[in-house]
N, C-alpha and C positions, 0 to 999 in steps of 0.2 A: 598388709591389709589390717586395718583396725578391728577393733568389736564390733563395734557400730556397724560398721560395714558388712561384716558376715552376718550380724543377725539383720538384717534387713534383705539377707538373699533368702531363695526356698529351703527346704530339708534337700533336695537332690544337690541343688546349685552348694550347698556347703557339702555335702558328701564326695564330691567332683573335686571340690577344690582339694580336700583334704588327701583325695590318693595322688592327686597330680603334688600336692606340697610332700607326699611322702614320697613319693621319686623322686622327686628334686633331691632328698633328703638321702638319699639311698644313691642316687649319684655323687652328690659332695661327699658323702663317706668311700666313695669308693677312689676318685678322685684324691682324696686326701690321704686317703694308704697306701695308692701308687706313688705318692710323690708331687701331685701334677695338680693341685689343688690351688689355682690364685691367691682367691680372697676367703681367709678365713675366717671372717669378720661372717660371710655369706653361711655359710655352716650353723652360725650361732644362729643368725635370724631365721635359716629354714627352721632351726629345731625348736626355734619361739613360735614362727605362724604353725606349726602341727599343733603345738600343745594348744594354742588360740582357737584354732580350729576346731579341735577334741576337746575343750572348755566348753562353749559356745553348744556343742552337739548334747553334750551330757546336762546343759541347763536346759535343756529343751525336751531330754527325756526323761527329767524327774520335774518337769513342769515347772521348772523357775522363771522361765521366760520362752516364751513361744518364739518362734523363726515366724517372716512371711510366710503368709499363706501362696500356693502355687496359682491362686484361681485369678488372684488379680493382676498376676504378671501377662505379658502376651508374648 
């Protein structure tokens, strides 16, 4: 998922993605210490979209740039 893309969701819809990419993240670590790990390649990119994610959050709560607002979504 790009920037663009998470700041264009609400404050929940990024808060959602963010623990769901931190299990992801928390399963390919765990995956990868048994052994059993595919694509490593997949490790690096979860631990990019966290940080993307936790970017994106932290601009938003020192007011760099606003998320959508929830009102206009349905």
């Amino acid at each position: 998922m790009k920037a663009y893309e998470i700041r264009n969701m609400t404050l929940e819809e990024v808060r959602r993605a963010l623990r769901d990419a931190e299990e992801n993240l928390a399963n390919l670590r765990m995956q990868q210490a048994l052994g059993r790990l595919e694509d490593p390649m997949g490790l690096r990119k979860a631990k990019r979209e966290v940080a993307r994610l936790k970017t994106v959050l932290r601009e938003h709560e020192l007011g760099i740039r606003r998320l959508a607002s929830g009102e206009a979504r349905s």
